[in-house]
C-alpha positions in Angstrom: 25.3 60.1 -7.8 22.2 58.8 -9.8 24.1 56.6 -11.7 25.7 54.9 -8.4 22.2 54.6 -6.8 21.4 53.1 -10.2 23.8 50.8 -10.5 23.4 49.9 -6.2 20.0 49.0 -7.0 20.5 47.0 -10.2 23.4 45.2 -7.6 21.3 44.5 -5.2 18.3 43.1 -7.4 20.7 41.1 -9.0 22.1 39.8 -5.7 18.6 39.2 -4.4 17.4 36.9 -7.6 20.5 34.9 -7.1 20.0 34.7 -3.5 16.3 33.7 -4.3 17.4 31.1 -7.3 19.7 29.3 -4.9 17.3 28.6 -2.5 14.6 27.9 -4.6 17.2 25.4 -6.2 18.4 24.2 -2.4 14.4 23.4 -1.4 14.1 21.6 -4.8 17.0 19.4 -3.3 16.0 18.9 -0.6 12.8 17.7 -2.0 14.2 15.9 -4.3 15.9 14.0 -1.6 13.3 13.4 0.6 11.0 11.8 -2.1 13.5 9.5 -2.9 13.7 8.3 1.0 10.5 8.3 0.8 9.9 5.8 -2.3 12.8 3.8 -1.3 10.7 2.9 1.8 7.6 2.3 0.4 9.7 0.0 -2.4 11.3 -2.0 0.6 7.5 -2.4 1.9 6.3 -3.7 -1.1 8.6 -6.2 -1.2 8.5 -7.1 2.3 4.4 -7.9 1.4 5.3 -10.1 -1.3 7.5 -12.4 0.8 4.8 -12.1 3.4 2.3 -13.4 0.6 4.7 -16.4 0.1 4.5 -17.2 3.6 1.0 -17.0 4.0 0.5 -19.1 0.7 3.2 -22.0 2.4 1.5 -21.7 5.4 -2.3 -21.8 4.0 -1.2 -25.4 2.2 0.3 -27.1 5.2 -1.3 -30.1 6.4 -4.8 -30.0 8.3 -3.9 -31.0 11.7 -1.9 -29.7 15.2 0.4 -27.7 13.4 -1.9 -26.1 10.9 -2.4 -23.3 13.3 1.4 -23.0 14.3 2.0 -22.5 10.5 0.0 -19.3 10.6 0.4 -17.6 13.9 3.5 -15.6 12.0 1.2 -14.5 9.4 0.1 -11.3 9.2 0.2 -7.6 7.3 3.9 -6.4 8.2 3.7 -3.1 9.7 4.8 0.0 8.0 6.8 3.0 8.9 8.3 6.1 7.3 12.1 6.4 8.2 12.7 7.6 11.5 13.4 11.2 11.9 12.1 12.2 8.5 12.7 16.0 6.9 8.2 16.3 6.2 8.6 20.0 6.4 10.6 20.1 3.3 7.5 19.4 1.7 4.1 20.9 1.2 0.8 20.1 3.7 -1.1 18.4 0.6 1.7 15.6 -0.4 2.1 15.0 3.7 -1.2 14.2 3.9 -1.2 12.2 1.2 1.6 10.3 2.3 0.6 10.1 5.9 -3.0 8.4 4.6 -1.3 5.0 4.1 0.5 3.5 7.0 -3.3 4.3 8.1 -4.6 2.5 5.9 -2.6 -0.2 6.3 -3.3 -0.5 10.2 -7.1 0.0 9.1 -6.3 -3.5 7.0 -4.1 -5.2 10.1 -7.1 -5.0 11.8 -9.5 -6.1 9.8 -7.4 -8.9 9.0 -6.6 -9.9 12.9 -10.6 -10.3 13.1 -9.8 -13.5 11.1 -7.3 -14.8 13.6 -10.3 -14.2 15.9 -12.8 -15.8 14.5 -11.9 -17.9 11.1 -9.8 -20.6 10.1 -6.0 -20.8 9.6 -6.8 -21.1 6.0 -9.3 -18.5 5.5 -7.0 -15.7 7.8 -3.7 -17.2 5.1 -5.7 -16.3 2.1 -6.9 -13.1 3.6 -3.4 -11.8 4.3 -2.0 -12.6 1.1 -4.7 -10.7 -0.9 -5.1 -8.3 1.6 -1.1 -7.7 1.2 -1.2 -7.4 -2.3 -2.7 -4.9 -2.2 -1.2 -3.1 0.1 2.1 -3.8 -2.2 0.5 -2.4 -5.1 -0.2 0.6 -3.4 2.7 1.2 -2.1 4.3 1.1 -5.6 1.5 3.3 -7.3 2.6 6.1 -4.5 6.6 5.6 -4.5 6.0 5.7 -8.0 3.7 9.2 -7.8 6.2 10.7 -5.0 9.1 10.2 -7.4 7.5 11.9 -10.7 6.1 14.8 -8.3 9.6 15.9 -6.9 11.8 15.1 -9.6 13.4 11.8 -8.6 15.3 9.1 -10.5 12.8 6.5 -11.8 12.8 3.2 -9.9 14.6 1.0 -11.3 14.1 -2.9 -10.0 15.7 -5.4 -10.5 15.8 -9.2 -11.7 13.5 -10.3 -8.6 11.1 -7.3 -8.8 10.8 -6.2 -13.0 7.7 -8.4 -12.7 6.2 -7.4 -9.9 3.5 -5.3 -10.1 2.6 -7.4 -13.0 1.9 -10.4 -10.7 0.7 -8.6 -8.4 -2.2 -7.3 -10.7 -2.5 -10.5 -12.2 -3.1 -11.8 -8.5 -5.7 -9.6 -7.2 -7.6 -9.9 -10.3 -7.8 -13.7 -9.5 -8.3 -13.3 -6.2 -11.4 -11.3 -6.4 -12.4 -13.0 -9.6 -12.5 -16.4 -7.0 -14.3 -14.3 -4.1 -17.4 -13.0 -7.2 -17.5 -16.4 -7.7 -17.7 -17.3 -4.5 -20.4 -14.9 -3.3 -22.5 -15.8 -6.2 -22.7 -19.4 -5.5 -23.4 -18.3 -2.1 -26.0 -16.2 -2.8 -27.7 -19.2 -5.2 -27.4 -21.7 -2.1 -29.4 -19.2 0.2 -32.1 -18.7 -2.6 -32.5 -22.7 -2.9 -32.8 -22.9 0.7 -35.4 -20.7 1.2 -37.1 -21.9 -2.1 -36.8 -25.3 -0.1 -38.5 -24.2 3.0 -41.0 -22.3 1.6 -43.7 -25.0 0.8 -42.8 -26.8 4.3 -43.9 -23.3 5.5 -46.7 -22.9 3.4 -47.9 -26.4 4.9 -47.5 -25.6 8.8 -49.6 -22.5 8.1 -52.5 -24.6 6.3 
């Protein structure tokens, strides 16, 4: 009799661990699975940003004039979205929220962007979007890439049209705000001259 209860219970762990392996192996899966749906989305985005970075740089050199503003009315950060119906619970509270931090961010950018459309020129709102999408594309590629070495997915692979693209895009921003330092420093030396200007005109209206 002991040694049936014996062996019962040594059954019954046994049968319990494998029970316990499977699923832990099913939930890996499953995780697995998601990330990849995941990072395929955020790869699509990425893409869609460069060709919207295109379009804003076609549409930022079309001729001053009537049309200039036509040219950019279909420029603007696309909008992103994770795939309809999407499995979250399959993976833990800290990775959603990580995940669910960036289409916010990116409607945080949308709308600082539209405040160009608003108030600036075609120009300035082209040049705007296509930085401001560059970003967004390189972010999107540093957190496909991070969702894909957290769960165990294959590594992304691109091809011809994208092996180079985080590349320019790097190469891009660094211009980009390289131009806007410049910028705000010659800014910053035409303000100091203008009040160096004024000062003695000043200095004579009060004597």
């Amino acid at each position: 009799m002991i040694l049936a209860l014996t062996s019962g219970a040594v059954g019954s762990v046994i049968t319990l661990a494998w029970i316990s392996a499977r699923d832990a192996r099913e939930r890996s899966r499953q995780r697995r699975d998601a990330a990849l749906e995941l990072a395929l989305s955020l790869e699509s985005y990425a893409r869609t940003c460069r060709t919207m970075m295109h379009k804003a740089a076609w549409a930022a050199s079309a001729p001053v004039g009537p049309m200039s503003g036509d040219a950019s009315q279909g420029v603007a950060i696309p909008v992103f979205t994770y795939p309809d119906k999407f499995r979250w619970h399959v993976l833990s509270r800290k990775v959603i929220s990580e995940l669910r931090e960036y289409p916010a961010s990116m409607y945080a950018a949308r709308e600082y962007v539209e405040a160009f459309r608003e108030f600036g020129e075609p120009h300035d709102l082209c040049g705007q979007v296509e930085y401001e999408c560059a970003k967004a594309a390189m972010a999107a590629l540093a957190l496909a890439r991070t969702t894909r070495r957290r769960h165990g997915a294959a590594t992304w692979k691109p091809g011809a049209k994208d092996s180079a693209m985080e590349r320019e895009l790097s190469d891009f921003i660094a211009n980009a705000e390289e131009k806007r330092k410049a910028w705000l420093e010659r800014r910053t030396e035409s303000t100091v001259a203008r009040r160096a200007d004024t000062q003695p005109f000043s200095q004579a209206l009060g004597a």
